[in-house]
N, C-alpha and C positions, 0 to 999 in steps of 0.2 A: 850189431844187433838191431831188431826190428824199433826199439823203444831209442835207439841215440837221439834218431834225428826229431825226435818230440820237444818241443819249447812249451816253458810253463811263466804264465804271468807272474807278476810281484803281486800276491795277497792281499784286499782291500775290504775294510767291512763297513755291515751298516748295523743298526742296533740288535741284530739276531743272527745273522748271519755272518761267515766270513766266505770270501768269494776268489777263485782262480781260474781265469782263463788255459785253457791247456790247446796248445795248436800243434795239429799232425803236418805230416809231409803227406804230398798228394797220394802216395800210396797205400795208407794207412787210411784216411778219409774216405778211399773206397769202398772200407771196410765198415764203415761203419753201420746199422742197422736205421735203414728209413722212416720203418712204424713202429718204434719204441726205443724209450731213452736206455741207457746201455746197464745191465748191471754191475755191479764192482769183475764177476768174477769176467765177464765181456769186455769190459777196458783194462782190465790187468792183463788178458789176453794179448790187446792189441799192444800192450810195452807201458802204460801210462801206469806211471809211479806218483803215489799217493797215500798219503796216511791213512789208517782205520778215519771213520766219520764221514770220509769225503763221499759227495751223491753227486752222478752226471744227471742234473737239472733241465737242462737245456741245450740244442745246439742251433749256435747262432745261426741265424736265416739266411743273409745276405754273405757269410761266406762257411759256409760247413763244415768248411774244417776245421774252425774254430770250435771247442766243446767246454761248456760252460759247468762248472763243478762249483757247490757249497758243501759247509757242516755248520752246523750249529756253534756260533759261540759258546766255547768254554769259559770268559771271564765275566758274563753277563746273566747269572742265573735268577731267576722269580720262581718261587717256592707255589706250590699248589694251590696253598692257604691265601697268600695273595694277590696268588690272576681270581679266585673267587671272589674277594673280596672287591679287589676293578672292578671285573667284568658287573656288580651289581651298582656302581654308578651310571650305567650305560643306560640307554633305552634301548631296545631292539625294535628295530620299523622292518615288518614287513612288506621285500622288495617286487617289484613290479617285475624283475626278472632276477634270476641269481647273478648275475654277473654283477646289479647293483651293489650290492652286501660288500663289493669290493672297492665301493665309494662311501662317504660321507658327504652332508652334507651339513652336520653340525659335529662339533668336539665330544657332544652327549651321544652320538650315537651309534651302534656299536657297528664296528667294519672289519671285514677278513683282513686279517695281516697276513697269513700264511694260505698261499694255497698248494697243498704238498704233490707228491707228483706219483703217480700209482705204486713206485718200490716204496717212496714214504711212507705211504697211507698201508699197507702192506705193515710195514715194522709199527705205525700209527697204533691200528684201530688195538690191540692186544692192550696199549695202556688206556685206551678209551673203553672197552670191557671192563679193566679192572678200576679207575675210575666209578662207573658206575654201582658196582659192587660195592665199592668202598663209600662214595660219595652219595647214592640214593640221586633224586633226583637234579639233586643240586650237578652235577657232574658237567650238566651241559653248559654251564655259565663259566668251565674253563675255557677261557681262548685253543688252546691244545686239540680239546676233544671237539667244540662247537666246527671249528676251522678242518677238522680230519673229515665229520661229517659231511662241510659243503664240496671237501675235495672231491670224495668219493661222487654227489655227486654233476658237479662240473667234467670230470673225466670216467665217466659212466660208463661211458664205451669201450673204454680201455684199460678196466679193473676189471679183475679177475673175476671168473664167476665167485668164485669162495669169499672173496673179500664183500661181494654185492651180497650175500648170502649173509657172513654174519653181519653186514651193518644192517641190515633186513632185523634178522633177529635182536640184534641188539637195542633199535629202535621200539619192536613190539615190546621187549623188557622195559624199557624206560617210559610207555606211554601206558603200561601197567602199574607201574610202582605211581605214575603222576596220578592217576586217576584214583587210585588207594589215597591217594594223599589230601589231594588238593580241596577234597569237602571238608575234613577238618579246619584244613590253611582258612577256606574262606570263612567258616564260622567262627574262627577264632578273633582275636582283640588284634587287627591288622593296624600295623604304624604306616607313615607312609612309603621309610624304604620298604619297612615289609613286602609291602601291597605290590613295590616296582619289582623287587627281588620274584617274587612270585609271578607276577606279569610276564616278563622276560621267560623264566623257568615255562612255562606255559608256552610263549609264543612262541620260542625257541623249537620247543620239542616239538609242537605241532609245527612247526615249518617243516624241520624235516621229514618226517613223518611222510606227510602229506606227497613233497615232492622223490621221495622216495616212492610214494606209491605210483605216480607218474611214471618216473622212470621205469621201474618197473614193466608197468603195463604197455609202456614204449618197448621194451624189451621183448613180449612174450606176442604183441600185437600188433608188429609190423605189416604192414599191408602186401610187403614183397616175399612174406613169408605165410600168405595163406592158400593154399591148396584149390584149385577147384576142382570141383569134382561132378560124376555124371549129374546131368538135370539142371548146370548150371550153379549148386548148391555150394557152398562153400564151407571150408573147417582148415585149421590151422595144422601146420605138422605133428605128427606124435611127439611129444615131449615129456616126460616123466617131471621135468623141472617144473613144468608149465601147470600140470598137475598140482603137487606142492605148492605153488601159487594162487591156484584158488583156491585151496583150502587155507593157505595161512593169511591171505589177505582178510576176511573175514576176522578173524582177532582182532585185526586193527582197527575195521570197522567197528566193532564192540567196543573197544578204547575209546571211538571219536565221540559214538554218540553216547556213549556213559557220559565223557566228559562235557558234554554240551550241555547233558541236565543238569547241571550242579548252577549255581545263581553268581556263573565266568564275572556280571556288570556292574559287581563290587569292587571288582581290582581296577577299573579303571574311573579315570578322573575328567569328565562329568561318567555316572555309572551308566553308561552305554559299551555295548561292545562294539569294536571297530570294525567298519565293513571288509577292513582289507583279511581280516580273521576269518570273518565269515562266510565271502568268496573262497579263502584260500584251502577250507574244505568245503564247502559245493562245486569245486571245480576238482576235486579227486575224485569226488561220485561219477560227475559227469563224464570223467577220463576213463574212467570204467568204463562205462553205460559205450563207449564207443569201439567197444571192443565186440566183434562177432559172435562171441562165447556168451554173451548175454539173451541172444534170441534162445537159448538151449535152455531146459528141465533142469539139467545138474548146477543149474549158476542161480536159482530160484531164490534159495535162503541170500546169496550174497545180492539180489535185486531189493528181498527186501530189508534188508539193512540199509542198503544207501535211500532206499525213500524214506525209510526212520529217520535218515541223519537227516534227510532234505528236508522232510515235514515240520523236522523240529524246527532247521533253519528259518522256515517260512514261518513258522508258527510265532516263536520268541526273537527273531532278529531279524524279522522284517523283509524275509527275502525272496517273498512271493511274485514279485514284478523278476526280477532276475533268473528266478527259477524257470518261470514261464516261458523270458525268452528263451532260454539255454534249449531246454527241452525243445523249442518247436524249430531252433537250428539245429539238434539233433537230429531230429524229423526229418528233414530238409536236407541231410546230410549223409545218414546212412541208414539204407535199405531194414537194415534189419531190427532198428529202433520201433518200429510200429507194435511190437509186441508189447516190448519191456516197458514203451511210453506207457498204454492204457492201460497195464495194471500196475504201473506208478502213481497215474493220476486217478485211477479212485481210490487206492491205498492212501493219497494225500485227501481225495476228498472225504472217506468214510470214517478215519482215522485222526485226520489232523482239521475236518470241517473247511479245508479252503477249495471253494466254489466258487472265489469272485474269479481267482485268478487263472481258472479254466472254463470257464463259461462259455 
């Protein structure tokens, strides 16, 4: 039978994991699939025997036919209640790239231990939905859900559209119920874990958020997918998904800049908000704003949302020097930015009074 000649490792864990190498005979290894890791009913196929749990994770690089399989420890469980309750000794530092979040560089602060693999994130996100249900906004300070979201995404490109869809909406959910929330949080009698509890809860959700919008907009606004057309003109393929993205993008919009009005430079210690927050949405406006669909009439209401969210930045956190440059590299950048610039910048000036920084 096709499955004899298959060798399987002796079983070895680390604190989450339990791990078995499984090795084919060369003919089997043939079979294997190049752009994507296998699912159960694909390696049961090919003869490999293994318990329910086991996930093909990985296949080793330097000899292929090696295939690397985990499941979750069964004798090592932490209850709901107390990855919440961790997860709120941590700080969260907003990283300069995602791949960072997979380091530390202090014990306080908080780092991806799991990053799951697109069938994961598949079985994943359904308890990270009901998580949120259940848990409001606290949800995200579970290591489980916080780690499902950076999976999804790190491996962007090769999750499902369904899956980028509801982590989409589940996102806009969870940065509605924050923003219902977090004006009482700040007018209340905050302690100091409070204040980190809620900090965290906040940066959290707007990181993803934000870089979900990215991606995204990666997604819908690739350059090798835009059309030219007679006159030189250009416009993206017909997409009906694409569609549904600018309308539902705008929600989120309304999320950011609700949640910027509220007095965020309480929760932190001295009360200033941190630049790396404040970049981290002016630079999803910007991510937009580079997309061809902006010089167009029907993207009008979503132009002026992000100079709301910018004006405000500029206005209350100082990011009128930043804004400027961004803007006049846009300029310098793509063609069809000269519309959307100038009725940004008198929306900034007429509305938000900043004149220095466009003069």
């Amino acid at each position: 039978m096709k499955g004899d000649q298959i060798q399987y490792s002796e079983k070895y864990c680390d604190d989450k994991y339990e791990y078995r190498h499984v090795i084919l005979p060369a003919e089997l290894a043939k079979l294997v699939p190049k752009t994507h890791l296998m699912t159960e009913t694909e390696w049961r196929n090919l003869g490999v025997q293994q318990s329910p749990g086991w996930v093909h994770y990985l296949v080793h690089s330097p000899e292929p036919h090696i295939l690397l399989f985990r499941r979750p420890r069964t004798d090592v469980k932490q209850s709901a209640a107390s990855q919440t309750v961790k997860m709120t000794d941590f700080k969260f530092v907003i990283p300069l790239s995602l791949q960072m979040l997979e380091e530390s560089n202090s014990s306080k602060q908080y780092v991806v231990t799991n990053v799951f693999t697109a069938w994961e994130i598949s079985n994943n996100i359904k308890d990270v939905q009901a998580s949120l249900r259940q848990d409001g906004t606290e949800f995200i300070l579970k290591q489980k859900c916080f780690d499902t979201l950076y999976s999804v995404l790190v491996n962007f490109s090769s999750v499902d559209g369904e899956i980028q869809r509801h982590s989409w909406d589940l996102m806009v959910k969870a940065m509605g119920k924050l923003v219902s929330e977090v004006g009482h949080i700040i007018d209340g009698d905050l302690t100091g874990s409070s204040k980190a509890k809620w900090l965290n809860i906040i940066k959290m959700t707007t990181f993803i958020a934000c870089k979900l919008i990215d991606a995204m907009e990666n997604k819908y606004n690739n350059t090798s997918d835009i059309l030219v057309t007679g006159k030189g003109r250009k416009k993206p393929p017909k997409d009906t998904d694409q569609g549904h993205w600018e309308e539902d993008r705008n929600n989120m919009l309304v999320h950011l800049y609700t949640l910027i009005q509220y007095p965020l430079q309480r929760l932190w210690e001295p009360p200033v908000v941190e630049d790396d927050f404040v970049i981290l949405i002016g630079d999803s406006c910007y991510k937009m704003l580079e997309s061809p669909n902006m010089a167009l009439v029907r993207t009008k209401d979503t132009r002026t949302s992000m100079f709301q969210i910018i004006g405000t930045l500029v206005k209350k956190f100082n990011h009128g020097m930043a804004c400027s440059l961004k803007i006049l590299q846009l300029l310098r950048t793509y063609e069809h930015m000269v519309s959307p610039a100038a009725q940004g910048v008198i929306l900034l000036i007429q509305t938000f009074g900043d004149k220095v920084c466009f003069a």
